[in-house]
N, CA, C and O atoms as a CHARMM CRD file, in Angstrom:
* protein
*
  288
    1    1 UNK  N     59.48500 108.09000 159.67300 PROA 1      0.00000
    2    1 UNK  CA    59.32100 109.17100 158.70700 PROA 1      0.00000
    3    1 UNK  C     59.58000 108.62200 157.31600 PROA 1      0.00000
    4    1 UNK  O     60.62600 108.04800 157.01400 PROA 1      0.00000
    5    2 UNK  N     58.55700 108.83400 156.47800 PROA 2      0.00000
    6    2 UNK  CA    58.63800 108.60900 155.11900 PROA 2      0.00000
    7    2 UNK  C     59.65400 109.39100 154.48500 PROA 2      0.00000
    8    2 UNK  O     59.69500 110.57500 154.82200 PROA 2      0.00000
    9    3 UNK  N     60.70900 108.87700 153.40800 PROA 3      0.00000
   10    3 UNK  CA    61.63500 109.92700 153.02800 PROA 3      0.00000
   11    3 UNK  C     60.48400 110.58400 151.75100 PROA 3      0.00000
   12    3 UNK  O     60.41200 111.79400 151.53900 PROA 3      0.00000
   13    4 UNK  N     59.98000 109.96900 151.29600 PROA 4      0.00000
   14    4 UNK  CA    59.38000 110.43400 150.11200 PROA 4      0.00000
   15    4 UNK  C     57.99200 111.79000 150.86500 PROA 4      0.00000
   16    4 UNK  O     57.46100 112.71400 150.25000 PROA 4      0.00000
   17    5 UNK  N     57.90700 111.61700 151.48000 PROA 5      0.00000
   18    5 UNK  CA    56.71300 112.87500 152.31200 PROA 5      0.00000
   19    5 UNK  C     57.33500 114.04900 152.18000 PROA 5      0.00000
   20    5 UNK  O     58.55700 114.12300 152.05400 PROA 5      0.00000
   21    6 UNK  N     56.71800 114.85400 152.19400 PROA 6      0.00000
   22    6 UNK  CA    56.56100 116.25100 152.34200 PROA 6      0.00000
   23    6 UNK  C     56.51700 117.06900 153.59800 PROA 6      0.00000
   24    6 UNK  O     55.76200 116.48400 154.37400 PROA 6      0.00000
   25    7 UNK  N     56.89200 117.93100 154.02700 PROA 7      0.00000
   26    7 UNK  CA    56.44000 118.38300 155.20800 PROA 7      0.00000
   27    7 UNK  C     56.15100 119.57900 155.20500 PROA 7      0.00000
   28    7 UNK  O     56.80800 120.18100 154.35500 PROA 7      0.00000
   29    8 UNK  N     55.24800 120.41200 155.94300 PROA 8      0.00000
   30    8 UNK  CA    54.85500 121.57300 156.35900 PROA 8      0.00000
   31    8 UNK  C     55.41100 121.94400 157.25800 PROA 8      0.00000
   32    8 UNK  O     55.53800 121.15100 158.19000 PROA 8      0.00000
   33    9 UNK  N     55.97400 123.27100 157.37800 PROA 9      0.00000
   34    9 UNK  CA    56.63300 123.79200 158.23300 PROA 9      0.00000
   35    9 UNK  C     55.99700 125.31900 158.52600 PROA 9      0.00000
   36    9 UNK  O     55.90600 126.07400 157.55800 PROA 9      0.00000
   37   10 UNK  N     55.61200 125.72700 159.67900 PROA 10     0.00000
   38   10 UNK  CA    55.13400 126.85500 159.62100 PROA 10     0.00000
   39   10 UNK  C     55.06600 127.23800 161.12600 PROA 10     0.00000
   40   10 UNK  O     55.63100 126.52200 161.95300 PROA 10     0.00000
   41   11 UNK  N     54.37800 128.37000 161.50300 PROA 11     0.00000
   42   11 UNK  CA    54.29700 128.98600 163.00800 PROA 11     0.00000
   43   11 UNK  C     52.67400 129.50500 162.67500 PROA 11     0.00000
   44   11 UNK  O     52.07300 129.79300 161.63900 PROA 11     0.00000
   45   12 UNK  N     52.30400 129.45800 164.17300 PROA 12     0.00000
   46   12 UNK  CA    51.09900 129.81900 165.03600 PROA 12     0.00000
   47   12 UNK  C     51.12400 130.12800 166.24400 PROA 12     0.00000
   48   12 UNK  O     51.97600 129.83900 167.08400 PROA 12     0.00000
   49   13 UNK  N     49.82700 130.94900 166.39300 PROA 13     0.00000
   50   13 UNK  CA    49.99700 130.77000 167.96400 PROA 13     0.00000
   51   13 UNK  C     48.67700 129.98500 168.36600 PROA 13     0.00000
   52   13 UNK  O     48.32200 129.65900 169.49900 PROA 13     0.00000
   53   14 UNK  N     48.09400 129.78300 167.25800 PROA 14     0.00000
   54   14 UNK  CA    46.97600 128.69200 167.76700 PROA 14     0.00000
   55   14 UNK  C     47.18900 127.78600 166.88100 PROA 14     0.00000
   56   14 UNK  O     47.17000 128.10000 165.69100 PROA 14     0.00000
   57   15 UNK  N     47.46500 126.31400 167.33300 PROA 15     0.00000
   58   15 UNK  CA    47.70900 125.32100 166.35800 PROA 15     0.00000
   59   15 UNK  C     46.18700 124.43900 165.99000 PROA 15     0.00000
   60   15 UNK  O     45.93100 123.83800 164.94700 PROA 15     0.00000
   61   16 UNK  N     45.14700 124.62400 167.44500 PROA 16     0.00000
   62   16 UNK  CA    43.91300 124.30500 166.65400 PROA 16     0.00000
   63   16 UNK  C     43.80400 124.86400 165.27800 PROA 16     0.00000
   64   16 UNK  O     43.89800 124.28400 164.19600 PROA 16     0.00000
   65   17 UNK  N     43.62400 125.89600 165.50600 PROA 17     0.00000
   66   17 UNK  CA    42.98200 127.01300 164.24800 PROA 17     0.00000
   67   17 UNK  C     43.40300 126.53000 163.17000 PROA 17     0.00000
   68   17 UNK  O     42.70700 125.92100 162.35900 PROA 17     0.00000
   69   18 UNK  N     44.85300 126.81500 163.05200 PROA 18     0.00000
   70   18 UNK  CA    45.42900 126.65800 161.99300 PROA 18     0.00000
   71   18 UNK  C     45.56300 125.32300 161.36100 PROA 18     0.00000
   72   18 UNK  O     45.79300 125.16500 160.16200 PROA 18     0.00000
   73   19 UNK  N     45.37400 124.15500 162.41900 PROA 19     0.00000
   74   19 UNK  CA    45.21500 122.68500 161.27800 PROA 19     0.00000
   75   19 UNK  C     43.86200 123.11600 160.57500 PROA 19     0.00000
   76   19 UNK  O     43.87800 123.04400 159.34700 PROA 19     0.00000
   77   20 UNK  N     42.67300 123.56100 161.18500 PROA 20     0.00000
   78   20 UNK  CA    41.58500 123.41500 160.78500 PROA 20     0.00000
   79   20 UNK  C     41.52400 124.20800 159.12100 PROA 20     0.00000
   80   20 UNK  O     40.98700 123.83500 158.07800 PROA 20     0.00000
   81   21 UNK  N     42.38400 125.51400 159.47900 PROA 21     0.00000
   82   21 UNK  CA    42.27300 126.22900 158.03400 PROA 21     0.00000
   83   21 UNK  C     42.88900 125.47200 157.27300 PROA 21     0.00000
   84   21 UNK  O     42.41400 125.37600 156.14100 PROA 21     0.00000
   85   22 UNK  N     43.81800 124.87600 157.50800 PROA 22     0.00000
   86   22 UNK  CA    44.89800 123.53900 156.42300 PROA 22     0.00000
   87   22 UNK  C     43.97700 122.66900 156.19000 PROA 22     0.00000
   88   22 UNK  O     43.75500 122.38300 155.01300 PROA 22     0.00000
   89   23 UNK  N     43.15000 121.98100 157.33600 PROA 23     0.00000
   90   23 UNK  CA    42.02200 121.18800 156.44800 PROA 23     0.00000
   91   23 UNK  C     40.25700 121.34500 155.42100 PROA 23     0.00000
   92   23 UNK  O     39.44100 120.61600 154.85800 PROA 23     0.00000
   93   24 UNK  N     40.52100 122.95500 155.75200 PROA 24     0.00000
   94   24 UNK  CA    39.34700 123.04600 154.59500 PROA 24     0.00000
   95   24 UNK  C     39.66500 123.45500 153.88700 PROA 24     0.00000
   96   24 UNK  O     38.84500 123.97900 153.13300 PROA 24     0.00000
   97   25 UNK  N     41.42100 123.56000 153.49900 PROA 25     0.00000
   98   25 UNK  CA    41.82900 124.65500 151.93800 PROA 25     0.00000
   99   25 UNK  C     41.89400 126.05300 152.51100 PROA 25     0.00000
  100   25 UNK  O     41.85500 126.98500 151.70700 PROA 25     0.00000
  101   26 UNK  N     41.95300 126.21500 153.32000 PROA 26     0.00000
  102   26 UNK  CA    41.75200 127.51900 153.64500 PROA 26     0.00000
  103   26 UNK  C     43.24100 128.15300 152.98900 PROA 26     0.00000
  104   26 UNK  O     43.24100 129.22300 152.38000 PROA 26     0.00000
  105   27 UNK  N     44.29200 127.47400 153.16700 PROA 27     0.00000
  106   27 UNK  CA    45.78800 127.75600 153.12500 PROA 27     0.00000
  107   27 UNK  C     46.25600 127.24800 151.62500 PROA 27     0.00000
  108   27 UNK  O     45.85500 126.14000 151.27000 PROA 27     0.00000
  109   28 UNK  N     47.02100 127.95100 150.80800 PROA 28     0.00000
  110   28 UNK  CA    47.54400 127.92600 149.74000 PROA 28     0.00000
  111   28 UNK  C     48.79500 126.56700 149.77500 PROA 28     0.00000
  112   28 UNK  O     49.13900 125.69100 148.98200 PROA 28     0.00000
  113   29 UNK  N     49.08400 126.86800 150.76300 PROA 29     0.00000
  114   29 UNK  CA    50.50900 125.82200 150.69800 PROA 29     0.00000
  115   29 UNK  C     50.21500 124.26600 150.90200 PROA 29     0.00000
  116   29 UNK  O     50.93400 123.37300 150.45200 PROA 29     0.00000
  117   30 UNK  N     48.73500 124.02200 151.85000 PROA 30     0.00000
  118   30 UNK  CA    48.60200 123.05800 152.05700 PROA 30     0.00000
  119   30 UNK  C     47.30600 122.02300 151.20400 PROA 30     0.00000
  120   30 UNK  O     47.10800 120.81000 151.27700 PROA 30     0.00000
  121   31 UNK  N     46.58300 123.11100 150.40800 PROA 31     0.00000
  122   31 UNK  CA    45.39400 123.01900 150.02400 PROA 31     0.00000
  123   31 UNK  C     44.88700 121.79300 149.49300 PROA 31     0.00000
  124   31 UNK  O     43.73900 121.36200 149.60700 PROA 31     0.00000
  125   32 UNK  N     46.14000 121.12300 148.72600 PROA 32     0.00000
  126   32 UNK  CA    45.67300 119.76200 148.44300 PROA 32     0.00000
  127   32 UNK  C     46.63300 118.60600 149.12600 PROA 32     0.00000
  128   32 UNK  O     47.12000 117.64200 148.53400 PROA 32     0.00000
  129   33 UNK  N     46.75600 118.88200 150.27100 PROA 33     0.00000
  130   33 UNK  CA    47.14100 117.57900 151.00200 PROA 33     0.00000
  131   33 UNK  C     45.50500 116.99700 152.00200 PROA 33     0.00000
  132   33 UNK  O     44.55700 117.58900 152.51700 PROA 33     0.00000
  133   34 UNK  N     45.77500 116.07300 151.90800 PROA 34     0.00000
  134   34 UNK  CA    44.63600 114.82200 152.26000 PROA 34     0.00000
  135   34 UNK  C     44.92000 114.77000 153.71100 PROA 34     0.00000
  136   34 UNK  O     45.91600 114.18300 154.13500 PROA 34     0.00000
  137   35 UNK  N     43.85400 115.52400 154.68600 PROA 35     0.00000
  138   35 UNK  CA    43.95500 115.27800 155.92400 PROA 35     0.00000
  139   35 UNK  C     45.29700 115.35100 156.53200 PROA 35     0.00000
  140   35 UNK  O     45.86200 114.44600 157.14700 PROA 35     0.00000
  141   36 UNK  N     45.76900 116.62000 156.27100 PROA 36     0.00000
  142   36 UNK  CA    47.24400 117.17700 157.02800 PROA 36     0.00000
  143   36 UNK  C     47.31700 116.46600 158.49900 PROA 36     0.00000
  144   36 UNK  O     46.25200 116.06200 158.96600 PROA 36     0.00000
  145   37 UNK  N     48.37700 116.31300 159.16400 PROA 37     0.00000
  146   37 UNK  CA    48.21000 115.84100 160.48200 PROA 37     0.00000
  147   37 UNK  C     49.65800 116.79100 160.91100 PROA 37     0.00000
  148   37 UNK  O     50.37100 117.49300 160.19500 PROA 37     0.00000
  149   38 UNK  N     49.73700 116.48100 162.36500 PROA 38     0.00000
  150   38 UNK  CA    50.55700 117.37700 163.12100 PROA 38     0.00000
  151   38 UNK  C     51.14200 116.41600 163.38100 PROA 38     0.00000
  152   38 UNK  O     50.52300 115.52100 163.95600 PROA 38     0.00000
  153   39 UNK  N     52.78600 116.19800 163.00600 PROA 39     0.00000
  154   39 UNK  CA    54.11200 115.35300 163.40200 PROA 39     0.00000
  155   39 UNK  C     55.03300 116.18200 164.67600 PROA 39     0.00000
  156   39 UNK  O     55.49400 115.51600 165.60300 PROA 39     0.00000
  157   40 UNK  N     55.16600 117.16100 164.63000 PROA 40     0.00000
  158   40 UNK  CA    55.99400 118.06400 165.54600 PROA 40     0.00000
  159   40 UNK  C     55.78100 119.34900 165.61400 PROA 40     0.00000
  160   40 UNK  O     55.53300 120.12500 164.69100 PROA 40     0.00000
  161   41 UNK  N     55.93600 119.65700 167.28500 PROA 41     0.00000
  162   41 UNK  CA    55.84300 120.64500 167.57300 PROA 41     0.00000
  163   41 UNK  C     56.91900 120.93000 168.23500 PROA 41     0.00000
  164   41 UNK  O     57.81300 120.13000 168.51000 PROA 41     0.00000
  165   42 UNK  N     56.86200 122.61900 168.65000 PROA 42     0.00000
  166   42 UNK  CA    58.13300 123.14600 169.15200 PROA 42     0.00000
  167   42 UNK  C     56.82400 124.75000 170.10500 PROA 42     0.00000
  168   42 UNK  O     55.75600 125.28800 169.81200 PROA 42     0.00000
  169   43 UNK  N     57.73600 124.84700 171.12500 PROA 43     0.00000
  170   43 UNK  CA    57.56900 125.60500 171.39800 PROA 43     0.00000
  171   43 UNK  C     58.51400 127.32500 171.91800 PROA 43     0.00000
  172   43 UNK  O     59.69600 127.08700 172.16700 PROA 43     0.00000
  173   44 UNK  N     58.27500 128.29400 172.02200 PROA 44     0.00000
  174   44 UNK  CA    59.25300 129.00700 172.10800 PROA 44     0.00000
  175   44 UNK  C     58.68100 130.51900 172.77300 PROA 44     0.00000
  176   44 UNK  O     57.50800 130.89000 172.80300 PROA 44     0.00000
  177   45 UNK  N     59.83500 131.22300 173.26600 PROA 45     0.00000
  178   45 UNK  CA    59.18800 132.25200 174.83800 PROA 45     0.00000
  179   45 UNK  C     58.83800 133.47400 173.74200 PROA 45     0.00000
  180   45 UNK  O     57.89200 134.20000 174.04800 PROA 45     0.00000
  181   46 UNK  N     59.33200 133.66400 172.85800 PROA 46     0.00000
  182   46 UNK  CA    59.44000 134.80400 171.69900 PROA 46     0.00000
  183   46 UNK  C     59.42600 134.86600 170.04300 PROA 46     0.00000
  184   46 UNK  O     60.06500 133.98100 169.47500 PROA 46     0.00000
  185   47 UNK  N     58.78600 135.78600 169.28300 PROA 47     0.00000
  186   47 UNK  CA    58.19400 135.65700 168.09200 PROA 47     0.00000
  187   47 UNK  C     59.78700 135.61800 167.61300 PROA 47     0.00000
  188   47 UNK  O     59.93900 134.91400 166.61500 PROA 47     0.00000
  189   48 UNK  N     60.63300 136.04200 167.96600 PROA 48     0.00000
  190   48 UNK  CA    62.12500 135.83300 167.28700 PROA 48     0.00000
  191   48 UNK  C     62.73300 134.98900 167.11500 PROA 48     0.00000
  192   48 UNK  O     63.65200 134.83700 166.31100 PROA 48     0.00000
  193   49 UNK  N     62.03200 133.87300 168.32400 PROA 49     0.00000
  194   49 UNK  CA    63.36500 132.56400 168.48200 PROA 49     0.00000
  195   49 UNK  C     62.37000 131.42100 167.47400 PROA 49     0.00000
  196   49 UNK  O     62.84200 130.53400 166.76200 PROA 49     0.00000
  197   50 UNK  N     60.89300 131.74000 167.65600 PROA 50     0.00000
  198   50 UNK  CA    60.39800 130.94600 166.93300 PROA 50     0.00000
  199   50 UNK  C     60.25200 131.01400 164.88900 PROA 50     0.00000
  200   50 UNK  O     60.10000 130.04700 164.14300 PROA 50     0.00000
  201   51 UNK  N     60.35600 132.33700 164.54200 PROA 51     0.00000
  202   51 UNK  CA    60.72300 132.59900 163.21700 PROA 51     0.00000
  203   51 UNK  C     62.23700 132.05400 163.33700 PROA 51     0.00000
  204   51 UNK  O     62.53800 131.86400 162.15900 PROA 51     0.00000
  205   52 UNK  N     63.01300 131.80800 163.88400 PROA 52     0.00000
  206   52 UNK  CA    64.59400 131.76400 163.36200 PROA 52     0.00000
  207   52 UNK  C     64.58700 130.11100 163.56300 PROA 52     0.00000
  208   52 UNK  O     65.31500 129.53800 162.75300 PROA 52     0.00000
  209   53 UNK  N     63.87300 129.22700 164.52600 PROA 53     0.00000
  210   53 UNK  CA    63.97700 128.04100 164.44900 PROA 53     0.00000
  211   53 UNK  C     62.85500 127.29800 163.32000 PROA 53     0.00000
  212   53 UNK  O     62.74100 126.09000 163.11400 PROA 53     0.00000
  213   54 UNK  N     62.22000 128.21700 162.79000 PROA 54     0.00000
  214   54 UNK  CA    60.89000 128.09400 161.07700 PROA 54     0.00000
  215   54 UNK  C     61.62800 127.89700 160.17200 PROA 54     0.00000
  216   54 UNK  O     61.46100 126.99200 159.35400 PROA 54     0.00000
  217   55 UNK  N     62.72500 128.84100 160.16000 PROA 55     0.00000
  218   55 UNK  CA    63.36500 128.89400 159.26600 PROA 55     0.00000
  219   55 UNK  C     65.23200 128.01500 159.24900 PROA 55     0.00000
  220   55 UNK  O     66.03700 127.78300 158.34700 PROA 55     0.00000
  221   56 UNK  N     65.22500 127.84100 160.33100 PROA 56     0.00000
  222   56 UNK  CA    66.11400 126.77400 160.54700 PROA 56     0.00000
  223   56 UNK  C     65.20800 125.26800 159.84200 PROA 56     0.00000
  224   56 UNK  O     65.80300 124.41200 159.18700 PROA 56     0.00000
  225   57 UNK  N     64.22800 125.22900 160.04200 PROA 57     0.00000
  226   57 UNK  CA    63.59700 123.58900 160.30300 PROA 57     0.00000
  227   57 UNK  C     63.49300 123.75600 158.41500 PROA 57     0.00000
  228   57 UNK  O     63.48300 122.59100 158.01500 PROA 57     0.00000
  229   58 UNK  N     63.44400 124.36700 157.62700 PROA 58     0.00000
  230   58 UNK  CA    63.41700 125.10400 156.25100 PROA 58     0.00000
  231   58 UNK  C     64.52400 124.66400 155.49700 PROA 58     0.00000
  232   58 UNK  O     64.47500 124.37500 154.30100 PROA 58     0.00000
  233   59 UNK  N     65.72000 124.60700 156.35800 PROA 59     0.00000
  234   59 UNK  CA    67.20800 124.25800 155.76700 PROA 59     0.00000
  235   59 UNK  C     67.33300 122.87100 155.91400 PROA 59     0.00000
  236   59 UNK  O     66.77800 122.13700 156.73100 PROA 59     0.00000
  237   60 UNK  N     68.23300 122.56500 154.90800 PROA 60     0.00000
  238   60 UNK  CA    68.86100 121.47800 154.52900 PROA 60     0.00000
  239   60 UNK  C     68.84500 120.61800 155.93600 PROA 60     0.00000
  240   60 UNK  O     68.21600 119.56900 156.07500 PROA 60     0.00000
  241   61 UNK  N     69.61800 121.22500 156.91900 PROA 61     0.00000
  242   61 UNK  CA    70.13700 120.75300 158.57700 PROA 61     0.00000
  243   61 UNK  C     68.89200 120.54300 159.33700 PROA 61     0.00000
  244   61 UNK  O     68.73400 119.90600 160.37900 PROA 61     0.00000
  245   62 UNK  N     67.90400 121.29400 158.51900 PROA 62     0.00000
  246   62 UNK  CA    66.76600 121.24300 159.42100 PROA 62     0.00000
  247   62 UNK  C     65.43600 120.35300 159.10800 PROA 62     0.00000
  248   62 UNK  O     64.38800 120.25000 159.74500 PROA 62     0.00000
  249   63 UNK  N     65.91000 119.68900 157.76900 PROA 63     0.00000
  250   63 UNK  CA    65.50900 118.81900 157.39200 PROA 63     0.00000
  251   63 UNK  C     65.58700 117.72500 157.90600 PROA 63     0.00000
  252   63 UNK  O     64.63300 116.98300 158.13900 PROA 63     0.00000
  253   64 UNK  N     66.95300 117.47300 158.17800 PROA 64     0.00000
  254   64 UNK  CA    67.54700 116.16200 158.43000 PROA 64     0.00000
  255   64 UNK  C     67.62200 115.64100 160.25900 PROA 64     0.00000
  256   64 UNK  O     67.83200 114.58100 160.84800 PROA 64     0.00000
  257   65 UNK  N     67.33700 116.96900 160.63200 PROA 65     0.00000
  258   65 UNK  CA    67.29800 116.85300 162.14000 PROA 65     0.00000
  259   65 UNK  C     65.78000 116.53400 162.39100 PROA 65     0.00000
  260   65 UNK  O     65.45700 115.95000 163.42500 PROA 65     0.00000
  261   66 UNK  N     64.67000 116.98000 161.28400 PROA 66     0.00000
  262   66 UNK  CA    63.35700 116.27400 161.70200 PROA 66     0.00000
  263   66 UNK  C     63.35100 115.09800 161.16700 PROA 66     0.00000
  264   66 UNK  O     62.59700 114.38100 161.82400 PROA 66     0.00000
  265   67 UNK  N     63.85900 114.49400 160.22100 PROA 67     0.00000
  266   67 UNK  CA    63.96100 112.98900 159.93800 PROA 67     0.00000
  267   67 UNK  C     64.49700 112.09200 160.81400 PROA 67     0.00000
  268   67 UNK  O     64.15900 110.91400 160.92100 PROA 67     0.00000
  269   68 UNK  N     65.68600 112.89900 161.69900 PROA 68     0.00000
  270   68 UNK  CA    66.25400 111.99100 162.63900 PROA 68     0.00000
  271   68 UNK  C     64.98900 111.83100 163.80500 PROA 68     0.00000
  272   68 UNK  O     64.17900 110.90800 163.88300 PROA 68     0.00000
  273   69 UNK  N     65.10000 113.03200 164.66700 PROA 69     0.00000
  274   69 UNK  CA    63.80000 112.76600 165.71700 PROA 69     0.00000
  275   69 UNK  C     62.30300 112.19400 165.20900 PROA 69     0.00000
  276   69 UNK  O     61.69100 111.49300 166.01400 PROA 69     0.00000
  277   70 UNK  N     61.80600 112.41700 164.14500 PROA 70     0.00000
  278   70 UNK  CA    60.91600 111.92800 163.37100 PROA 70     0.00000
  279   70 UNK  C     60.92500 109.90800 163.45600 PROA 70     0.00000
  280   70 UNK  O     60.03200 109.30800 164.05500 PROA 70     0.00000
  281   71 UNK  N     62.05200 109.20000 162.76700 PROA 71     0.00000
  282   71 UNK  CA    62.34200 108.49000 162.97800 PROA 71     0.00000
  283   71 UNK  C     62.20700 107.65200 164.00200 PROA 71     0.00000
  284   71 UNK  O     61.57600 106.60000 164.11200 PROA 71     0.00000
  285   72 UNK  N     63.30900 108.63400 165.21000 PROA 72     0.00000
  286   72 UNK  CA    63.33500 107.64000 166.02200 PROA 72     0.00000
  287   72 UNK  C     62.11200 107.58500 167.18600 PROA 72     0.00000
  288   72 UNK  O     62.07400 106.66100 167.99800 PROA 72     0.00000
């Protein structure tokens, strides 16, 4: 993992779809990144556990816990 990169963090329930809208601009947040790619996924049984671990991965802790697994 590059420290200097950026990352996208977000939820779907279709992750085709949604790279594809990230790669034609479709999406505001991602619009000018150059061929977005998918580093990690997560999966989860409920729309609750997966907004609260979005927003975990968002924080400081949750930064540093995708740099670690990222990494290694």
């Amino acid at each position: 993992m590059d420290d200097n990169k950026k990352y996208y963090k977000g939820m779907t329930s279709d992750l085709n779809r949604r790279l594809k809208e990230h790669k034609s601009g479709q999406t505001q947040s991602t619009k000018n990144l150059i061929n977005p790619r998918v580093v990690y996924t997560e999966n989860h049984s409920t729309l609750e556990k997966v907004r609260e671990r979005e927003l975990y991965l968002k924080t400081s802790a949750g930064r540093r816990f995708l740099k670690k697994i990222l990494r290694d």
